[in-house]
C-alpha positions in Angstrom: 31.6 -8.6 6.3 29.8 -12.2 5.7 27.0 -11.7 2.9 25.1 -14.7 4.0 21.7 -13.9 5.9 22.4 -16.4 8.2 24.9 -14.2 9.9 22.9 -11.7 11.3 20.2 -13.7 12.0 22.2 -16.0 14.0 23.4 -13.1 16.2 20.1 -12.8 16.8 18.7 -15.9 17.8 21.8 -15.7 20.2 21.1 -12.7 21.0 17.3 -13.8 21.9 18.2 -16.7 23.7 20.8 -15.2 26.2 18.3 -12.3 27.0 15.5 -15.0 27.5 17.2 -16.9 29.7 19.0 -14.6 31.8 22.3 -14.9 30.8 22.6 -11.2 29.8 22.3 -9.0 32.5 23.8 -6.0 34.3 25.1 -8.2 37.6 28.4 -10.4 37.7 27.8 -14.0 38.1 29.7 -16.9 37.5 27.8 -17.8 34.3 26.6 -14.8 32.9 27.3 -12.0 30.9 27.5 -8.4 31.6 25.1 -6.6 30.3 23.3 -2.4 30.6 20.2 -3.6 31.9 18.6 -6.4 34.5 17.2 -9.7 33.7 13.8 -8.7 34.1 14.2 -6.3 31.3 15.9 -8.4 29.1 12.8 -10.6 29.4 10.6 -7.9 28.1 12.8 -7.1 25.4 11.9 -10.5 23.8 8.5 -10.3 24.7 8.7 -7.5 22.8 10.4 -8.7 19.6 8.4 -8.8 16.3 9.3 -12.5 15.8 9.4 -13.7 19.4 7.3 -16.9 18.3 9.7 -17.7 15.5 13.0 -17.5 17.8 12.6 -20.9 19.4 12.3 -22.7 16.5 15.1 -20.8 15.1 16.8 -21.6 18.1 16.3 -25.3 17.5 17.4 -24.9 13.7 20.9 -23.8 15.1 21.4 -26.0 18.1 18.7 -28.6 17.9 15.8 -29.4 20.1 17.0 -30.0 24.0 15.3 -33.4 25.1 14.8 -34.0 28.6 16.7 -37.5 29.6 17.3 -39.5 32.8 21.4 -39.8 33.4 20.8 -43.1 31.5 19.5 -41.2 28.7 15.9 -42.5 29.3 13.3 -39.7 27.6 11.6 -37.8 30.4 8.5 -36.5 30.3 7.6 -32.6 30.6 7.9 -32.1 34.2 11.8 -33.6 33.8 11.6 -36.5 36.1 8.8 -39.1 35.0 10.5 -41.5 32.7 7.9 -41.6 29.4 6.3 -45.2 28.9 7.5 -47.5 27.3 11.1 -46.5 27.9 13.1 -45.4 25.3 16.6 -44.6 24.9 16.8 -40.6 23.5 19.4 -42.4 20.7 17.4 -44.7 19.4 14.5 -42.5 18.8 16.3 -39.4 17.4 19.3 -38.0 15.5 21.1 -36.6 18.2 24.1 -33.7 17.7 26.3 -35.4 20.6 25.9 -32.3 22.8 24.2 -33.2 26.3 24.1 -32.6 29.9 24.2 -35.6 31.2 21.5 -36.5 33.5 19.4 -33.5 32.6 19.4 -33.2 28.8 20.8 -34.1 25.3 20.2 -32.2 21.5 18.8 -33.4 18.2 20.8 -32.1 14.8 20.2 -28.9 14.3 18.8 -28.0 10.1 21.0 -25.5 8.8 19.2 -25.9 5.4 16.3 -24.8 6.9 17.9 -22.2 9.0 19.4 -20.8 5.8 15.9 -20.8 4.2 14.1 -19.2 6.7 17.2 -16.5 6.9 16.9 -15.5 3.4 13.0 -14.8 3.8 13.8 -12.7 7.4 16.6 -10.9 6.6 15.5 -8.2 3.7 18.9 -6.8 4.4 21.6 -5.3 6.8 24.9 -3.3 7.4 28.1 -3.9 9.4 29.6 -0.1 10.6 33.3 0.5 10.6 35.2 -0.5 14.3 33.9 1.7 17.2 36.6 2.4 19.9 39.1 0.8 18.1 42.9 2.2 17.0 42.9 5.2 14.7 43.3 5.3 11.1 46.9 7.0 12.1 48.0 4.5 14.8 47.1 1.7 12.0 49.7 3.5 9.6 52.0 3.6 12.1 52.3 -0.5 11.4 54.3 -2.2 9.0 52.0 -4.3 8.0 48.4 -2.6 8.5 47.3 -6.7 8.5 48.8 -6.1 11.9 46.3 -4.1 13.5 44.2 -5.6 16.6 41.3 -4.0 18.0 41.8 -6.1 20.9 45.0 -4.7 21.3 45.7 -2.3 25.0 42.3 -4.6 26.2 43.6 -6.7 29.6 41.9 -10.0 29.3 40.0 -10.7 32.5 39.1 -7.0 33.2 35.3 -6.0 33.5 34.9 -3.7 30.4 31.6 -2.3 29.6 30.3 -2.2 26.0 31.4 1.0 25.3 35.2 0.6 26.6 35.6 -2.1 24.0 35.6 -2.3 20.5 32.1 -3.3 18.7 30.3 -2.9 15.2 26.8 -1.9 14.6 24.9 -4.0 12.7 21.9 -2.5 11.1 
């Protein structure tokens, strides 16, 4: 189990950001995510979270700030399509992380100092359970080498599990 407070925390702010954004949900589409409940109610559970303020610029800390640019790489203003006076390059006036979509958007350097920081005064602590729905103790024993074992294992890749058909740890 990693010690580090960053780890749960970034599960988190993953966590928040798929759910925020509609990529968790309990419909199949091309780019999402299956998930026991609907978008609209994955939306309320962030409104709902104790630090829902503090996840964006969490979110930022990981990934970096998303800055809206032409397919030039021209900064854009808020509304994403009046090029900001004077014009600027996004390069030459920040650090950027090399991730982008052109023509819609590029990201800064994310802080993981800070990220760390801000981890270790969140996180009090937390607990990883044992495997749920994975092989039994016995079927592990079984194995020459117990190293061996894959929870994955009897799992087709491609099929349409649900969370509780596959195996998962708690994290408290």
């Amino acid at each position: 189990m990693p010690q580090e407070t960053v780890f749960p925390l970034s599960l988190l702010v993953d966590a928040w950001w798929k759910l925020d954004n509609g990529y968790w949900r309990n419909e199949d589409y091309e780019d999402g995510e299956r998930c026991p409940f609907t978008e609209e109610q994955g939306k309320d559970i962030t409104a709902g979270m104790r630090l829902k303020d503090e996840f964006p610029n969490l979110f930022e800390l990981v990934l970096g700030k998303e800055i809206r640019v032409t397919k030039d790489g021209y900064l854009l203003a808020e509304d994403g399509k009046t090029i900001l006076e004077p014009r600027r390059k996004a390069e030459y006036v920040y650090k950027l992380s090399g991730v982008s979509r052109p023509g819609y958007s590029v990201f800064t350097c994310g802080n993981a100092e800070e990220f760390s920081q801000r981890a270790a005064h969140i996180v009090t602590s937390y607990d990883i359970s044992p495997y749920r729905n994975a092989p039994h103790l016995s079927e592990a024993a079984a194995l020459e080498d117990p190293a061996e074992l894959n929870v994955w294992d009897g799992l087709e890749l491609g099929e349409g599990y649900s969370f509780t058909e596959i195996p998962y740890v708690e994290i408290v």
